[in-house]
N, C-alpha and C positions, 0 to 999 in steps of 0.2 A: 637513216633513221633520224641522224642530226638535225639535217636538211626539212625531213617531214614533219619533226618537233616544230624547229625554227616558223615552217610554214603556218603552222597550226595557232602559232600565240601571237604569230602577226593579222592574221586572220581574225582570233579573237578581240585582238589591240583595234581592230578596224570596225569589228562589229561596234567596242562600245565606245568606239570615237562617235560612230554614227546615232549612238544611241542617246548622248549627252547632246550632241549639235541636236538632233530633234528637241531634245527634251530643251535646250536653251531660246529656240525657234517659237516652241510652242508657248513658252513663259512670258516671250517678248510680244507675240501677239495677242497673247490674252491682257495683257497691259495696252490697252486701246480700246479708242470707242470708234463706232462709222458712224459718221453724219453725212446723210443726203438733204444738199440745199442748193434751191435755185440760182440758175447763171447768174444773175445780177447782184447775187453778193459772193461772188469769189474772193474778191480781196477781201473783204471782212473775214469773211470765214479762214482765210488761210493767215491772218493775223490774231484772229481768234486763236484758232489752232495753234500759232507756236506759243503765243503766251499762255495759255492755258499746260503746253507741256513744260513750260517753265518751271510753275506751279506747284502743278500737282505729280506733274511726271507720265503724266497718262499723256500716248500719242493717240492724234484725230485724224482716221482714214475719211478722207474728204470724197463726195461724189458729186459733183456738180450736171446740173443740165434743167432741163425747162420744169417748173412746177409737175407740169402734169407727166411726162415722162418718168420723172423721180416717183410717183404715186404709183406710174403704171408698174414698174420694177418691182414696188413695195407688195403690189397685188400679187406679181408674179413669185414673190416667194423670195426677194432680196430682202438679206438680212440687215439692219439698220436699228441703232440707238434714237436716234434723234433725226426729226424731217422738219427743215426748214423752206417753207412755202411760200411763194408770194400771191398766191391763190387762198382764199376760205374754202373758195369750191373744192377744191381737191384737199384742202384738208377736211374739208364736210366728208368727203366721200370716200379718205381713206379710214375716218370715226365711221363712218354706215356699215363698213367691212368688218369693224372692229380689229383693226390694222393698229391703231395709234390708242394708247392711254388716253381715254375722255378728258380726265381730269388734270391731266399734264397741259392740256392746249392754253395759247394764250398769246396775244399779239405781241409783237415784240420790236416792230420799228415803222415807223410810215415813209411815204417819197411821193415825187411826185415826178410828173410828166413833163418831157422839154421837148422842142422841135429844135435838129440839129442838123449844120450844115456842113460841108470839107472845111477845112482850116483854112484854105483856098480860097474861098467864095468871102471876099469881104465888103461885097456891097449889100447884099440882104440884111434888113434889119426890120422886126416886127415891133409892133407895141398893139394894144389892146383894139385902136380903130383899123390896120391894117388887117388884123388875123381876120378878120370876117370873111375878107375875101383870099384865105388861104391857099384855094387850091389854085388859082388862078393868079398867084406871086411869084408860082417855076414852073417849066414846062416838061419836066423828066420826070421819072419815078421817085415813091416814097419808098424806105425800106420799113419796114412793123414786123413784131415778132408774131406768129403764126396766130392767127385769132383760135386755131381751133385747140392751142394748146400751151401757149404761150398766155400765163396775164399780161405779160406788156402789150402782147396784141390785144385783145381783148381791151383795156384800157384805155389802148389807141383807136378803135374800133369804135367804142362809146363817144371818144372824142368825135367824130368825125361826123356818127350819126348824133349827139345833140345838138352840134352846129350843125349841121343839115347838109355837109361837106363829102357825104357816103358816096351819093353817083358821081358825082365829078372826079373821085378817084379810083372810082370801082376797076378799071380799066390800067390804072399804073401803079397799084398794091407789090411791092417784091416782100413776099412773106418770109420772115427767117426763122430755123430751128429753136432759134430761142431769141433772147434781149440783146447781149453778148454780138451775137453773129448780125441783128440787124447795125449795129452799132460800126460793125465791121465793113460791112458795106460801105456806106456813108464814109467810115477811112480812107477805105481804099477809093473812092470817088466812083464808084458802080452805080452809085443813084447820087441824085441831088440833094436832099430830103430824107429825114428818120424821123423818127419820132420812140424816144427811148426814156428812160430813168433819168432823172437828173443825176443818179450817183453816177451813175456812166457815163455821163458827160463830162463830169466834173475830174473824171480820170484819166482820159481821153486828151493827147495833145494835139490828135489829127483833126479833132471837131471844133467848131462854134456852136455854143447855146444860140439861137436868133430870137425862141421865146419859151417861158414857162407858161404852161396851163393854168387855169384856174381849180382850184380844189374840185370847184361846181361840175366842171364839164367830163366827169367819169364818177364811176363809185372810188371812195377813199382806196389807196393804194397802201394795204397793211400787209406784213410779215407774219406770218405765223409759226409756231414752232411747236412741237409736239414729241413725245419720246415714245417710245417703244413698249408694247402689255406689257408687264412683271420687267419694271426698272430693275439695273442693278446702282452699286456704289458709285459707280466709273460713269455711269451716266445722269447718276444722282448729280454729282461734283460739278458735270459740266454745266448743268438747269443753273446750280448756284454761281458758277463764276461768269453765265451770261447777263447772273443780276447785277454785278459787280459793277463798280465805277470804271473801273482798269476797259472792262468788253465794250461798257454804252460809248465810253469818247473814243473807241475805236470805231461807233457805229456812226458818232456824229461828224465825227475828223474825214469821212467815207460819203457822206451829204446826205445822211440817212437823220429822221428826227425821232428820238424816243418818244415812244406812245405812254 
């Protein structure tokens, strides 16, 4: 009877151990927000991220990957605060869904386009009379982030066809899942040639800049950002600490320029 007691109030002792661990679990995740934002600002955002839990206390589940990837999840039913884009398009398209607060949108940093080569390669050097004949300066592949779903492709893309550089490389494209992984390439020395962010280059020890683009030769390269229908508090906070002075020289210190 001792024994069946004993058993019985341990049993209960266990029930509400289990019952306070949830209940401590579930208080710890509702103090957070999810932010899905494009590969090419990881390190921003994950510096964003801890200063902001400095702050305010609230932690930021980060989800990074390619604009439009990030959009597709969003469509599919992924729950999300806040969508940082480096696409309009896909943020046009997740406003057409009625996915994203209309009124929350707003650009939030611009960049631009660099051609980059191994850390290796130290005799290429470009200036504005050499690029014309680009594609005929290497004889190996480019690496671009996917035109069909990547901006950085798509920007790269532009570049290539306004200088009029499209067939000549139609044939040596190594398309990558995102900005990130083309950038990766070019590290690892899989291609000769990328074409990526300047913030990614700039953070990069395994690459050489050899040249920046001209504003002119693609559409402006803007950031977008947008929060979720029916804000709450926790995602209100974040909107205003990315106005902050503390987030912008985290975006400038990253080679990013406030719009």
């Amino acid at each position: 009877m001792k024994l069946l007691l004993k058993s019985k109030k341990q049993y209960l002792f266990l029930l509400l151990f289990v019952f306070l661990l949830s209940c401590s679990s579930h208080n710890k995740s509702t103090n957070s927000i999810s932010v899905f934002a494009a590969a090419s600002v990881i390190d921003v955002m994950n510096e964003i991220a801890q200063e902001f839990k400095k702050e305010t206390g609230i932690s930021v589940r980060l989800n990074f990957a390619s604009s439009g990837i990030l959009a597709r999840q969003i469509e599919s039913g992924a729950e999300f605060d806040y969508y940082v884009s480096a696409s309009k398009d896909w943020m046009d398209y997740l406003d057409s869904l009625q996915l994203v607060d209309r009124n929350s949108i707003r650009s939030l940093v611009e960049n631009r386009m660099v051609a980059i080569v191994p850390i290796e390669n130290t005799d290429l050097y470009l200036d504005s009379v050499s690029i014309v004949n680009f594609p005929d300066l290497f004889k190996g592949r480019i690496s671009i982030g996917d035109p069909a779903h990547v901006p950085a492709g798509k920007y790269a893309r532009q570049i290539m066809i306004n200088n009029s550089w499209e067939n000549k490389f139609a044939k040596r494209i190594l398309p990558a899942k995102d900005v990130r992984d083309a950038l990766f390439m070019v590290e690892m020395g899989e291609v000769e040639m990328g074409m990526v962010y300047l913030s990614d280059a700039k953070k990069s020890k395994k690459v050489r800049t050899v040249y920046e683009f001209a504003v002119t030769d693609c559409n402006p390269i803007l950031y977008y950002g947008a929060g979720k229908i029916n804000s709450d508090k926790k995602q209100e906070a974040f909107v205003v600490f990315l106005n902050e002075d503390k987030a912008k020289s985290i975006w400038e210190k990253n080679g990013f320029k406030i719009d």
